[in-house]
N, C-alpha and C positions, 0 to 999 in steps of 0.2 A: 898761751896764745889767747886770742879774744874768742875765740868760738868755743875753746874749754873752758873759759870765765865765763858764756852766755850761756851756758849747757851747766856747770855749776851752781849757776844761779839762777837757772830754772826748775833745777831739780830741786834746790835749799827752799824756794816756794813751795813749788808742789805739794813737799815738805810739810811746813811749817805753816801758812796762807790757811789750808783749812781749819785746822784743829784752832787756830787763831780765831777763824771767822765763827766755827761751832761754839768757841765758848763763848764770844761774845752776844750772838745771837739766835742760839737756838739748835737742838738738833733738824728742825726745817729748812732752817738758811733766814729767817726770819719770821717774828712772834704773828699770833693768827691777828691784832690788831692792827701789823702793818697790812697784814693780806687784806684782813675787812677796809680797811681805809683805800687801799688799792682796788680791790674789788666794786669795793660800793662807786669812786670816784667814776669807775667805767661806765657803769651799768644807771646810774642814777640816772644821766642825760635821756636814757631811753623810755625810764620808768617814768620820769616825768613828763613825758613824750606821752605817753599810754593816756596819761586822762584828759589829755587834748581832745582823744576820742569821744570822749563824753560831751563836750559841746557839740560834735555831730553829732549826736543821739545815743551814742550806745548805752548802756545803763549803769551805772554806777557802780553796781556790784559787781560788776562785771571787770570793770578796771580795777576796782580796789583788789578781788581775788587774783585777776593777773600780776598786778602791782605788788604785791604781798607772795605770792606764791611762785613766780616765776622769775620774777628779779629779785625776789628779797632771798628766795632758797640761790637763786644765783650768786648774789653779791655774799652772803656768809658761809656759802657752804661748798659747794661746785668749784668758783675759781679758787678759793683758799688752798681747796685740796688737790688742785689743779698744780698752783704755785708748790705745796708743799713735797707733791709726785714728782715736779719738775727737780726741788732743790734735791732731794735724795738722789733722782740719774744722775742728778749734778758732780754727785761724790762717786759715782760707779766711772767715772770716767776721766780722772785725775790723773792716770797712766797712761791715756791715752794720747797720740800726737799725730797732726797736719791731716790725715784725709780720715784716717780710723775715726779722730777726735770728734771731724763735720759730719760726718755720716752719724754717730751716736746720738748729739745735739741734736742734728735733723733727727733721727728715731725717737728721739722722745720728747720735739715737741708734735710730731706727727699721735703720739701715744696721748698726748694730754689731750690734743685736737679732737680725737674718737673718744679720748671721755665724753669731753665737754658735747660732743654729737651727738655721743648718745645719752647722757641726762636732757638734751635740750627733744630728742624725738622722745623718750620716754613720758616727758611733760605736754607734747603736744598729742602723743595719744589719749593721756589722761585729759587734759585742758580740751580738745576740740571734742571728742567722741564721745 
């Protein structure tokens, strides 16, 4: 019947799809240079945002250590390992289906979110105080 052919042929992915996608790209789900390119591509618009500040006053080293220290540890380190925490859940949940599946997905991008929360309050105790 066709619901044992879509049930067959989801489970032959299931299957086959990762181990497919791991050797081709990585045990991450993808190499740290696409993440740096992904990464930086987000975070760049803000960083260059930051020395606008400097034409109103603020001092120059000031932005450069933000610029350097808060988005550059951003954009190569933080979301990389964000992305690479995400793609590992990624494969804890290949067995799972319909609401199990959304709930997991939703758990771990709720998990990457309190990383990324708390590297961004950790920087702003160190950076303001």
């Amino acid at each position: 019947s066709e619901e044992e052919s879509l049930n067959a042929f989801n489970r032959r992915v299931r299957d086959v799809l990762p181990q497919a996608l791991r050797a081709s790209v990585g045990p991450a789900g993808f190499s740290f240079a696409h993440a740096l390119v992904l990464s930086a591509s987000s975070i760049m618009p803000y960083a260059l945002d930051g020395f606008v500040e400097v034409w109103y006053g603020e001092p120059l080293r000031d932005a450069v250590i933000r610029v350097a220290l808060y988005y550059g540890l951003g954009a190569t380190c933080i979301l990389p390992l964000v992305a690479a925490l995400w793609m590992r859940l990624a494969k804890c949940c290949t067995h799972l289906v319909g609401l199990k599946e959304q709930a997991f997905i939703f758990a771990s991008f709720l998990v990457g979110c309190a990383f990324m929360a708390t590297a961004t309050f950790g920087w702003m105790c160190v950076y303001w105080y």
